[in-house]
ZAVEX-461824 format. One record per residue (C-alpha): residue in three letters; x, y, z. Coordinates in steps of 0.05 Angstrom, whole numbers, padded with zeros to 5 digits, always signed. Layout:
AlaXYZ/...
This chain:
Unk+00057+00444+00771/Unk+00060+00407+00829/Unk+00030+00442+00890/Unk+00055+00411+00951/Unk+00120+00415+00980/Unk+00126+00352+01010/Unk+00113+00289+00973/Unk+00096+00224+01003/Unk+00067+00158+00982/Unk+00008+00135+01022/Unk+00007+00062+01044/Unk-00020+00012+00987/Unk-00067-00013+01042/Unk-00119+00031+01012/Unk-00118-00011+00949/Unk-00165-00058+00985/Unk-00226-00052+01019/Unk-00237-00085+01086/Unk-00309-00095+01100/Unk-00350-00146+01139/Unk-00409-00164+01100/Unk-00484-00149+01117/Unk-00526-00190+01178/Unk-00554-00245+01162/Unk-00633-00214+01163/Unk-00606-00164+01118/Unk-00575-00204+01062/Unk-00634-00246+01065/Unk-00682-00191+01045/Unk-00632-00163+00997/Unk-00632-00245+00965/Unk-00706-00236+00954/Unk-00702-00176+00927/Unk-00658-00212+00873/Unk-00704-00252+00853/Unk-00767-00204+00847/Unk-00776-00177+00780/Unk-00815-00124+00792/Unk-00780-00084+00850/Unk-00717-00109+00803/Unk-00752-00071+00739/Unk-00760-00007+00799/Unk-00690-00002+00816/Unk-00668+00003+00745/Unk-00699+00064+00737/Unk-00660+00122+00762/Unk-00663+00160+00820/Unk-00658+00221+00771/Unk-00670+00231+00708/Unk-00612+00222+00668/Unk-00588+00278+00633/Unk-00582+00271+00565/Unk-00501+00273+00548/Unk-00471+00340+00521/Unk-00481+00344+00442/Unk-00408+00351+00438/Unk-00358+00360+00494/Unk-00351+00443+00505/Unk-00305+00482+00489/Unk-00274+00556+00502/Unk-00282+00609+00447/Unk-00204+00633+00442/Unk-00183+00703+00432/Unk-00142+00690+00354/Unk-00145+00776+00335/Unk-00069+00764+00340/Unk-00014+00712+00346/Unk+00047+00740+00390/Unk+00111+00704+00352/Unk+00165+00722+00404/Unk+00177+00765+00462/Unk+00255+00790+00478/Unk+00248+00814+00553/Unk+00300+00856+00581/Unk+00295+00853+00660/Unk+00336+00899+00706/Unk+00344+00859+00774/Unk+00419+00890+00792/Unk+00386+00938+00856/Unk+00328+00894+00885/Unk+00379+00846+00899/Unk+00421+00884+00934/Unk+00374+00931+00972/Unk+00328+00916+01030/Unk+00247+00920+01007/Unk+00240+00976+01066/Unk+00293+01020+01035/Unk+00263+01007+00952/Unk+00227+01053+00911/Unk+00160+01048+00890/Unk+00181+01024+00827/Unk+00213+00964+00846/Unk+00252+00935+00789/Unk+00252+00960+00707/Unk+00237+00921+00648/Unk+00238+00929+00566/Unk+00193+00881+00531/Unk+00208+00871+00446/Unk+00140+00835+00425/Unk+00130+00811+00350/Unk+00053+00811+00335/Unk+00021+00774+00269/Unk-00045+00802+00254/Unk-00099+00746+00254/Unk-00151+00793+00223/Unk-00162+00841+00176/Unk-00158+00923+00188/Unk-00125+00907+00263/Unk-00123+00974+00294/Unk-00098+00968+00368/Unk-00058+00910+00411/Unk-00088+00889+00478/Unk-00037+00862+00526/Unk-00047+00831+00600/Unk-00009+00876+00645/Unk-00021+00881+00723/Unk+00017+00919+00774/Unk+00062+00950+00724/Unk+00080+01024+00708/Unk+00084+01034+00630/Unk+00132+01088+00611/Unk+00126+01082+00529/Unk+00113+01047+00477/Unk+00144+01043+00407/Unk+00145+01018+00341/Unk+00213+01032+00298/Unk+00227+01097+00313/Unk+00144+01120+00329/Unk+00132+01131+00393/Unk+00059+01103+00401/Unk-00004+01120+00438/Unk-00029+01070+00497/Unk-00081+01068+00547/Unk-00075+01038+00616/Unk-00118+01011+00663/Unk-00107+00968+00723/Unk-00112+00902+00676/Unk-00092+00918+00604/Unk-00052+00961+00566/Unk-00080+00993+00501/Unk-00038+00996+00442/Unk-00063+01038+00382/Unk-00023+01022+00317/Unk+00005+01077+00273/Unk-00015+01038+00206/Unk-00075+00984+00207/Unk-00052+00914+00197/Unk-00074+00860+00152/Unk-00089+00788+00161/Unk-00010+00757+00166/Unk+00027+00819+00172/Unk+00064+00829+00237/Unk+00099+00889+00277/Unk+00147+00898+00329/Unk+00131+00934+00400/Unk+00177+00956+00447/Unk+00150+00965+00517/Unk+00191+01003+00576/Unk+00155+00992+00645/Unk+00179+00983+00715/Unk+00141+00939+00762/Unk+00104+00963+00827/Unk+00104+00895+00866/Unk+00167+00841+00879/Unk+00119+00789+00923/Unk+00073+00767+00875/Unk+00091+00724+00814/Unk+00162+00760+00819/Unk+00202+00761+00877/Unk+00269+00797+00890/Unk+00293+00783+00957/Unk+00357+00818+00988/Unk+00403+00781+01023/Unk+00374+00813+01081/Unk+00309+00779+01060/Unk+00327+00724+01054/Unk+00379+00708+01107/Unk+00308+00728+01146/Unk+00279+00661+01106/Unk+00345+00622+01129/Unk+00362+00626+01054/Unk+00441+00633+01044/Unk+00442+00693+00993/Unk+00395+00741+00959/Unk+00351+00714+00913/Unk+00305+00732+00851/Unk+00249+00683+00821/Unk+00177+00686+00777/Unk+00124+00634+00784/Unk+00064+00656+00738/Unk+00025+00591+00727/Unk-00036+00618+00714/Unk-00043+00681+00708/Unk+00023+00712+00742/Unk+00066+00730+00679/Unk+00017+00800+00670/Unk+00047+00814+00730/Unk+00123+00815+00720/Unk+00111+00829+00643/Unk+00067+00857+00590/Unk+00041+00802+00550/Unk-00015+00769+00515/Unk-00026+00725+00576/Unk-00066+00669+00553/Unk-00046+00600+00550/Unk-00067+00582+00471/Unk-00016+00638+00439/Unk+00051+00602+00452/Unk+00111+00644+00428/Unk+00196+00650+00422/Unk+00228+00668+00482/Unk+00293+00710+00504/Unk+00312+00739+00575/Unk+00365+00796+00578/Unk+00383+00799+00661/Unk+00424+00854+00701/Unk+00440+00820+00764/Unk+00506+00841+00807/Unk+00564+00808+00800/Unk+00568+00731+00827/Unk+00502+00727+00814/Unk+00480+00668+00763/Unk+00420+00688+00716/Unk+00378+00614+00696/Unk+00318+00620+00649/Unk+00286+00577+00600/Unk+00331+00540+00538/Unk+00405+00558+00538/Unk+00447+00608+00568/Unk+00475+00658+00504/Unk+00522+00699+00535/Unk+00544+00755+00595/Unk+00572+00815+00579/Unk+00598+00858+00643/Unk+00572+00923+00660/Unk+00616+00964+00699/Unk+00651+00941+00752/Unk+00600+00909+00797/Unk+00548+00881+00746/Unk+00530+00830+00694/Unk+00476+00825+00647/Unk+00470+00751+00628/Unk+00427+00719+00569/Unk+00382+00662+00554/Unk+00337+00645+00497/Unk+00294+00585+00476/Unk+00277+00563+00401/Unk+00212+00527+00419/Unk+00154+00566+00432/Unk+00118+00561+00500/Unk+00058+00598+00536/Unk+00070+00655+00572/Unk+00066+00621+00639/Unk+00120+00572+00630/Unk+00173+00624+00609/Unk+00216+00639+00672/Unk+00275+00684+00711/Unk+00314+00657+00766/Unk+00381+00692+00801/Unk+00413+00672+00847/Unk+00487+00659+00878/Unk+00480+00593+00846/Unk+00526+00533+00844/Unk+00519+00481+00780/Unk+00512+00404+00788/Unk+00499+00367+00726/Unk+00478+00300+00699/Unk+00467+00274+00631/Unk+00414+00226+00607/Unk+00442+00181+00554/Unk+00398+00141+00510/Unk+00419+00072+00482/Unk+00437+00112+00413/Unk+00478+00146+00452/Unk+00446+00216+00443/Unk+00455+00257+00510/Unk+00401+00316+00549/Unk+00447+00349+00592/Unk+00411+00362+00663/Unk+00434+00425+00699/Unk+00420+00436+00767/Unk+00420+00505+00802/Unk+00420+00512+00871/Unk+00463+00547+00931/Unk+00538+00522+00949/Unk+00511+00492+01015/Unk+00464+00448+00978/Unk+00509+00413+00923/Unk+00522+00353+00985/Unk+00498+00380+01049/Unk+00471+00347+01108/Unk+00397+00375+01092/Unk+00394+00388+01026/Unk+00433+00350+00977/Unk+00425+00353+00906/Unk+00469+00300+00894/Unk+00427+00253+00923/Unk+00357+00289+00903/Unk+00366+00278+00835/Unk+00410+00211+00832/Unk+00345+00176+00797/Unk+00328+00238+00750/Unk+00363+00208+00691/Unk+00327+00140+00698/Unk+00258+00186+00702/Unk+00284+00198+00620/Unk+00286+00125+00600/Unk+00226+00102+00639/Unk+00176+00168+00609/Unk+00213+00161+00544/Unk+00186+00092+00540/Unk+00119+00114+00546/Unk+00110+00182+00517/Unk+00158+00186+00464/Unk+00230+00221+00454/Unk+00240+00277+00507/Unk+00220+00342+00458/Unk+00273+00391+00480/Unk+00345+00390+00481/Unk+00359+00406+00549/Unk+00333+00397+00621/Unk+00346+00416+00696/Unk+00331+00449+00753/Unk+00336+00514+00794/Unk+00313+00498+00869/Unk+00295+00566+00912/Unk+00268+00583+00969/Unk+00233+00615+00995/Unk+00177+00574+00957/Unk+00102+00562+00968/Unk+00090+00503+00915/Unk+00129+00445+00905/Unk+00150+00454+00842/Unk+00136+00485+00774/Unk+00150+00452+00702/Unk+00180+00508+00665/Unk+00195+00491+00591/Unk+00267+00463+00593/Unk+00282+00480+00673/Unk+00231+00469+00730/Unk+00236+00511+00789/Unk+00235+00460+00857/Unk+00225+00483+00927/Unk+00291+00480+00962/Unk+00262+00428+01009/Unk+00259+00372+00951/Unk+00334+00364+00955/Unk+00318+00332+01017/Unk+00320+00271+00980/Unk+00241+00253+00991/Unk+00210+00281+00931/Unk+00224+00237+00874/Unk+00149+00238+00861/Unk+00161+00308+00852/Unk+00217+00304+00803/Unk+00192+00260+00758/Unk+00118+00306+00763/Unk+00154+00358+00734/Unk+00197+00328+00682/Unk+00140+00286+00660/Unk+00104+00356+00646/Unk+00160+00379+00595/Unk+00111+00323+00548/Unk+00042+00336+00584/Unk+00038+00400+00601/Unk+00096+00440+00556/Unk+00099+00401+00488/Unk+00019+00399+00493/Unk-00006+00446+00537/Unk-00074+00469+00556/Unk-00117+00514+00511/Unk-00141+00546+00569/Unk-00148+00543+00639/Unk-00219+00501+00646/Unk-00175+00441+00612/Unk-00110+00440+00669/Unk-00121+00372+00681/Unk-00099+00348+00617/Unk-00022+00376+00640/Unk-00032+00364+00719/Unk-00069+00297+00705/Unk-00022+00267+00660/Unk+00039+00292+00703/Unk+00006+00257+00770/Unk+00002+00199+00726/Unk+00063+00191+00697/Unk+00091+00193+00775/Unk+00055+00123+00771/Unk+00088+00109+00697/Unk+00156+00116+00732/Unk+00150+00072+00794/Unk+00121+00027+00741/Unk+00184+00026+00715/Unk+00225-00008+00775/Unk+00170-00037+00814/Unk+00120-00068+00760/Unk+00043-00072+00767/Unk+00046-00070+00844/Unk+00082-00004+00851/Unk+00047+00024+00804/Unk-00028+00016+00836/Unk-00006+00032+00898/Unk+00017+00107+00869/Unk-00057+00104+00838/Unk-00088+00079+00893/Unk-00056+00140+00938/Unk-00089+00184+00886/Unk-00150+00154+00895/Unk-00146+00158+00972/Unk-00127+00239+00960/Unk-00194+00244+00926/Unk-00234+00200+00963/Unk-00230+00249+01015/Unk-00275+00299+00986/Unk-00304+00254+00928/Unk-00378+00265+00895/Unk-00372+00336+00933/Unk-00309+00359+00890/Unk-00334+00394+00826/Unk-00322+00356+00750/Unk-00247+00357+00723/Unk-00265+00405+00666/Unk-00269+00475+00671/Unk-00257+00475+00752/Unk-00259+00549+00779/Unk-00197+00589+00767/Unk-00196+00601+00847/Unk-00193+00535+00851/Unk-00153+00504+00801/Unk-00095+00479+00839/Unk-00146+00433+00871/Unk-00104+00366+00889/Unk-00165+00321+00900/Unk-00197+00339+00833/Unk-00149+00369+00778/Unk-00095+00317+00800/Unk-00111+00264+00834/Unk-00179+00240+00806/Unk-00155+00275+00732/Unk-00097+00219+00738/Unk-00140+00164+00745/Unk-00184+00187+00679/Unk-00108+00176+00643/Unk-00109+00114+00676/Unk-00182+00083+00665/Unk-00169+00117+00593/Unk-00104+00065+00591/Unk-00153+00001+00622/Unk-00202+00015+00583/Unk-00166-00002+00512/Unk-00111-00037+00544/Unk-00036-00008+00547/Unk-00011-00031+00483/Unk-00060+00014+00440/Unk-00069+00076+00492/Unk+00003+00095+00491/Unk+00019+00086+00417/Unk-00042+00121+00417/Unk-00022+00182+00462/Unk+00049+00192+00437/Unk+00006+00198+00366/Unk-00034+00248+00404/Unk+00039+00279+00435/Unk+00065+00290+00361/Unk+00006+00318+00322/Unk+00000+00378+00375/Unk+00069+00378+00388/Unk+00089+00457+00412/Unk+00022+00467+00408/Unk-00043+00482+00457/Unk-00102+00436+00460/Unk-00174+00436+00492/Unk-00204+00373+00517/Unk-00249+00369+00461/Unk-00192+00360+00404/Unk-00162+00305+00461/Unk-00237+00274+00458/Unk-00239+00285+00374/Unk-00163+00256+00369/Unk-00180+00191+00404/Unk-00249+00178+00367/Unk-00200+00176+00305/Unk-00144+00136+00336/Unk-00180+00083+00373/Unk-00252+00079+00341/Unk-00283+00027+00382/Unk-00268+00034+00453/Unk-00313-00006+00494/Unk-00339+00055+00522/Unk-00350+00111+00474/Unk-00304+00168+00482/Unk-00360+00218+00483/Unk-00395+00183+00550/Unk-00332+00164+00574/Unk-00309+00242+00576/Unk-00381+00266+00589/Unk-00384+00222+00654/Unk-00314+00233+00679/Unk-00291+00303+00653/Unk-00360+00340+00647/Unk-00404+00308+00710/Unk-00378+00301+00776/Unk-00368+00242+00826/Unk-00352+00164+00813/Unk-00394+00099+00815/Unk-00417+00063+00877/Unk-00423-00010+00869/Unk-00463-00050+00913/Unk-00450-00124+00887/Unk-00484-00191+00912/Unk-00472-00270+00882/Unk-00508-00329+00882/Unk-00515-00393+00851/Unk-00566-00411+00810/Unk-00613-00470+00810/Unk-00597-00521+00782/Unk-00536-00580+00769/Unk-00495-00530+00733/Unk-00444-00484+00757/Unk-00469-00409+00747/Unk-00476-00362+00777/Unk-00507-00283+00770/Unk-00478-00226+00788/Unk-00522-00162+00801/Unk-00487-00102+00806/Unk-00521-00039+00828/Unk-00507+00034+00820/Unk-00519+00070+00887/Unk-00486+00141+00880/Unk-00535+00191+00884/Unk-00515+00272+00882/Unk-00525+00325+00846/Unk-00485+00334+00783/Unk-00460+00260+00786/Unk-00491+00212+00734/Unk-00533+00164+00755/Unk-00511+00107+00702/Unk-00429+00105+00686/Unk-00422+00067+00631/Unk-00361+00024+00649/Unk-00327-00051+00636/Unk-00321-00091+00697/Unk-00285-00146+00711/Unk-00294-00197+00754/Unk-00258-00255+00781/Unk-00288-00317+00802/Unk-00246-00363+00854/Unk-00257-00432+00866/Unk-00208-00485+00908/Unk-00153-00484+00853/Unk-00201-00449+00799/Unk-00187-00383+00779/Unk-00249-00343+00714/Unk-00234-00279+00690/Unk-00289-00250+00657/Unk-00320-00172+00643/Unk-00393-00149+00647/Unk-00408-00086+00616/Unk-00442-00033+00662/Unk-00495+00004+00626/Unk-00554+00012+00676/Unk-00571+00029+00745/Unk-00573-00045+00762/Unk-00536-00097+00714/Unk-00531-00165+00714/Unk-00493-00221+00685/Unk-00493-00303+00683/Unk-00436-00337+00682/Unk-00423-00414+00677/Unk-00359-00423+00714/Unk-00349-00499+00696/Unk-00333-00492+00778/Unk-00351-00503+00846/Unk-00346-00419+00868/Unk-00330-00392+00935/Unk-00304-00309+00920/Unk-00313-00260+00871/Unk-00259-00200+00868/Unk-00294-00144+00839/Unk-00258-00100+00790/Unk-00198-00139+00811/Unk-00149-00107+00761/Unk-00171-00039+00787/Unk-00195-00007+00726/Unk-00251+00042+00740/Unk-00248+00100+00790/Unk-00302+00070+00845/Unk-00328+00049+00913/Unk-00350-00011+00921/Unk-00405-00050+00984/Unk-00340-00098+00980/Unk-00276-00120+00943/Unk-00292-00188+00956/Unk-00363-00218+00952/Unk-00372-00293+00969/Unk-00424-00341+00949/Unk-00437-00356+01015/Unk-00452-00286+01043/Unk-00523-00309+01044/Unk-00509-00351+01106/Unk-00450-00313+01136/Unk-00456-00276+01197/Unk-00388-00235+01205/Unk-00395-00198+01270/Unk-00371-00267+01298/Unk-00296-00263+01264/Unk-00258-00200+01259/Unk-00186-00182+01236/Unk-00145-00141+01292/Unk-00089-00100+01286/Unk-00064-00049+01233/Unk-00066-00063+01170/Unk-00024-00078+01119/Unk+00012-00132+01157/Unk+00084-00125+01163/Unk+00120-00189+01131/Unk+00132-00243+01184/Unk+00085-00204+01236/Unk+00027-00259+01258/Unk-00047-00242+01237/Unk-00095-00229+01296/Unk-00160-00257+01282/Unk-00209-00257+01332/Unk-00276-00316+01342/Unk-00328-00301+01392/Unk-00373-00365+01418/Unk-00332-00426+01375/Unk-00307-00494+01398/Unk-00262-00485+01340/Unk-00248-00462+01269/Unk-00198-00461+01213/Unk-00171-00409+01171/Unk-00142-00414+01101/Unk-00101-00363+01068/Unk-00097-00366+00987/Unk-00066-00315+00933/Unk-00115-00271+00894/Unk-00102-00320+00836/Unk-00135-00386+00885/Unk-00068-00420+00904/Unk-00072-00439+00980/Unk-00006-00414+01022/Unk-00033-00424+01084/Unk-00082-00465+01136/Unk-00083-00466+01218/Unk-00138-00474+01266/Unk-00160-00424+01308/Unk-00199-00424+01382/Unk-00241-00375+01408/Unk-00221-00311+01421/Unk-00163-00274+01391/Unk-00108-00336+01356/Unk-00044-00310+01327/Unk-00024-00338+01257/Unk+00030-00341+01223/Unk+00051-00306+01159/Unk+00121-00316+01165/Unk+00122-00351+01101/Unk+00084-00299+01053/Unk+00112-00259+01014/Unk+00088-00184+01008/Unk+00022-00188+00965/Unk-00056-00191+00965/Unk-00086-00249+00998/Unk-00152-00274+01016/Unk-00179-00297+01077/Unk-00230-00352+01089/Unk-00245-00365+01167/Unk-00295-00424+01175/Unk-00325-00454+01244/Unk-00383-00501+01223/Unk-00433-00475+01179/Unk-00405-00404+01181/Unk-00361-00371+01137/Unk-00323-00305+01140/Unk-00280-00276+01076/Unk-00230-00217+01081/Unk-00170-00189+01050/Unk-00110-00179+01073/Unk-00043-00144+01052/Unk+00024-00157+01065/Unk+00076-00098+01062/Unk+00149-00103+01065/Unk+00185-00084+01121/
């Protein structure tokens, strides 16, 4: 589900982290701390105790007394749609409900369905009428004969429901020409627990079941619900009763009524076998290639969303896919197994975030869904990060971080004082900072940490095993320890830190050479976070990139304590380090780029002006205070020099005319003194 209605990408600038280092008085003291054992040996220990990691990620005890195998749901829509609310009945539309219940237990004497805001008129079996019991939450069925483990029977339910503005909504045209909507309308949106509302069910996301919808509507009118349309038979002269049903069982949220004056656009995605998902796309006349909304154009890219999530997640697991966009609509959109629902104002053409969100949820989200409702962020997670997966797809490495490093910025906001990922309050469980943003980058550091090549053969394994299935985290956390045994990070601490505990890493990093004819160098990386609920120690790879004048060392220390350090003989004469320069690990760091020199450097004489990233071929502003003169050199990430000028005091313009967008570092030098920055330069 994708909760916002408009999507945008926030600017890659983010990626990088513009800081001028420490005074000179202060990195001095912080040098001789380096070198002290014993206040060394006192900042290892934690500020807290650590708490000893969960004996076994948690999990949800599931309510198994019975398995629901299908539900035929027979929905009468035909006078909502034409009358005004002021002018309805209490009961506000009527409804029958065939449900086929498997006993998962022995001697199973009554049924409990979820069932909110709905009159229940009877209840039978066969022919037997049978006794029920309703109070504001659940109905009561008793059973005429006990069931044994296995054996099944069939329930038909007749109910109207009492409210049409609250999971369902049944808007006249009088409505909704109120909404500026074109004709009357009729939607459901139960993600999580709305589908009680608009129909009796076993409302729990585990017990996944067959689907058919059965829809009076008035003539004109276009009913779209999950799977493929069966038929429409008329009724009368003014009314239609049109039929859908799916043949791959889903939860009860993601099954889903939409009707509407509807016009059809459709698209097919054809594979290189040359096996075709037809796409349908429902929306109003106006909309098909209007000036506003245009679906034409909103969903031009949809069928290269296939190929590029295909590549990574598998074969798409249904046989069909679209769209129904309505309005009004407070999310953004909603991945309904086989047909999202989009808010009208995605065929704007700025949402393709959006789109490929939701189909990228027919894998994580539909195929695999959530056990329960403390594990969302295994569907909203993967869905935010397959938004990255796409863009990978047409603009490599670089597109792809700076969709991750927008997530990161969306939690960053809130950071160590948003809750942990699993089991997030149900009040809360739409929260974008936590559930998706910071949830994608756990699929992400999950992907770093064993390297692409093994994580996605490794999570399409994962895809097929619980294919039309629910999972909890733990049988995620159980599948991996099989798949990929040796992760540099065990899976247990690497889901205990990031799932169960709250909050991120801080780094604060410092360099130096060490004594001696030999080029090495330590690094001593310390762990500064320091809230409640948020680990002390995260147990994490870094890498680290050491830069010399045409010398480029890749290397990775493992983070294990509150303060780590590492040697490294670079074989070369080093000026930078990029910390976590591959972006792997969800973290702040003192700086992105620490220099050798940072000892000596007193920054508060150079500074970078302007907004930042740097548009390509707009001059960078750097501004001196109290120099005769000074230089400046620009170089790639990877060392290569692109660029040298001198600069005079005060504020000296320099070109980048010839740079291509990119990372680059910055070294400004007058005398003795050395500053270090990077930059970015964006596109126009």
């Amino acid at each position: 589900m994708n909760v916002r209605c408009t999507i945008s990408l926030v600017a890659i600038l983010s990626c990088f982290i513009f800081t001028v280092a420490k005074s000179q008085e202060d990195k001095h003291t912080f040098v001789e701390w380096l070198v002290n054992d014993e206040l060394i040996l006192q900042s290892i220990r934690p500020i807290h105790p650590m708490p000893t990691m969960l004996a076994g990620f948690p999990s949800r005890q599931l309510d198994t007394t019975i398995d629901v195998v299908s539900y035929d749901v027979s929905l009468d829509w035909y006078s909502a749609l034409l009358t005004p609310r002021s002018q309805r009945s209490e009961r506000k539309s009527t409804g029958i409900v065939k449900a086929v219940v498997r006993s998962r237990v022995d001697n199973l004497a009554q049924v409990v369905f979820n069932a909110v805001a709905i009159a229940i008129d009877s209840v039978t079996t066969g022919s037997a009428r049978i006794t029920f019991t309703k109070n504001t939450q659940l109905l009561t069925m008793s059973l005429p004969t006990v069931l044994q483990r296995g054996e099944q029977m069939e329930f038909t339910i007749y109910y109207a429901s009492l409210r049409d503005d609250n999971a369902i909504f049944l808007l006249s045209k009088q409505e909704a020409n109120a909404e500026n909507v074109p004709y009357a309308i009729g939607y459901t949106i139960s993600e999580p627990e709305g589908a009680r509302r608009w129909y009796p069910c076993k409302d729990q996301p585990h017990d996944k079941a067959l689907f058919a919808a059965h829809v009076r509507v008035p003539k004109g009118f276009t009913v779209v619900s999950n799977g493929v349309a069966t038929d429409t038979l008329v009724d009368g002269d003014s009314a239609t009763v049109q039929s859908w049903r799916h043949d791959i069982p889903m939860p009860t949220y993601l099954f889903v009524v939409n009707a509407s004056e509807f016009a059809l656009y459709s698209q097919t995605y054809t594979r290189d076998d040359n096996s075709v998902v037809p796409i349908s796309n429902y929306q109003f006349d106006v909309d098909v290639q209007g000036d506003t909304y245009n679906v034409i154009n909103a969903t031009t890219n949809v069928p290269r969303m296939f190929s590029a999530l295909e590549a990574r997640l598998g074969r798409y697991p249904y046989a069909t896919y679209g769209h129904v966009a309505v309005a009004p609509f407070q999310f953004g959109g909603m991945e309904h197994q086989t047909i999202s629902t989009i808010n009208r104002q995605w065929l704007n053409g700025r949402a393709e975030s959006g789109y490929a969100h939701e189909l990228a949820h027919q894998w994580l989200g539909d195929k695999v869904s959530c056990a329960t409702w403390a594990d969302i962020w295994l569907n909203e997670g993967g869905a935010t990060w397959s938004e990255a997966l796409y863009r990978e797809s047409y603009s490599g490495q670089q597109g792809y971080m700076a969709h991750m490093w927008s997530k990161r910025d969306s939690y960053m906001k809130f950071g160590v004082l948003e809750p942990p990922i699993y089991d997030i309050p149900l009040a809360t469980l739409f929260n974008e900072a936590t559930t998706y943003s910071k949830a994608a980058w756990v699929y992400h550091m999950m992907r770093q940490l064993v390297g692409g090549d093994v994580f996605f053969p490794a999570l399409q394994s994962y895809l097929a095993t619980y294919a039309n299935g629910s999972v909890q985290t733990y049988q995620m956390l159980d599948f991996l320890k099989l798949a990929i045994p040796n992760p540099p990070v065990s899976w247990e601490a690497f889901f205990d830190q990031w799932l169960a505990k709250a909050g991120h890493p801080i780094f604060d990093v410092v360099m130096r050479k060490m004594d001696g004819p030999s080029f090495t160098y330590r690094v001593v990386v310390s762990q500064t976070q320091n809230s409640a609920n948020v680990p002390d120690v995260f147990v994490t790879p870094l890498r680290l990139r050491f830069l010399g004048l045409g010398y480029v060392l890749d290397t990775t220390m493992m983070i294990d304590a509150r303060t780590s350090s590492i040697d490294v003989n670079t074989g070369f004469e080093v000026d930078d380090l990029l910390v976590d320069n591959d972006n792997d690990v969800l973290c702040e760091k003192n700086r992105t780029l620490v220099s050798v020199h940072d000892g000596d450097q007193q920054h508060d004489w150079c500074r970078i002006l302007g907004t930042h990233p740097i548009l390509a071929g707009e001059p960078l502003r750097i501004h001196c205070e109290d120099v005769a003169g000074a230089s400046v050199m620009i170089r790639t990430i990877s060392g290569e020099s692109v660029h040298s000028a001198d600069i005079l005091n005060g504020v000296s313009l320099v070109d980048t005319s010839g740079l291509l967008p990119g990372a680059y570092a910055i070294s400004v030098t007058s005398g003795t003194r050395l500053a270090t920055f990077i930059i970015l330069v964006q596109a126009r």
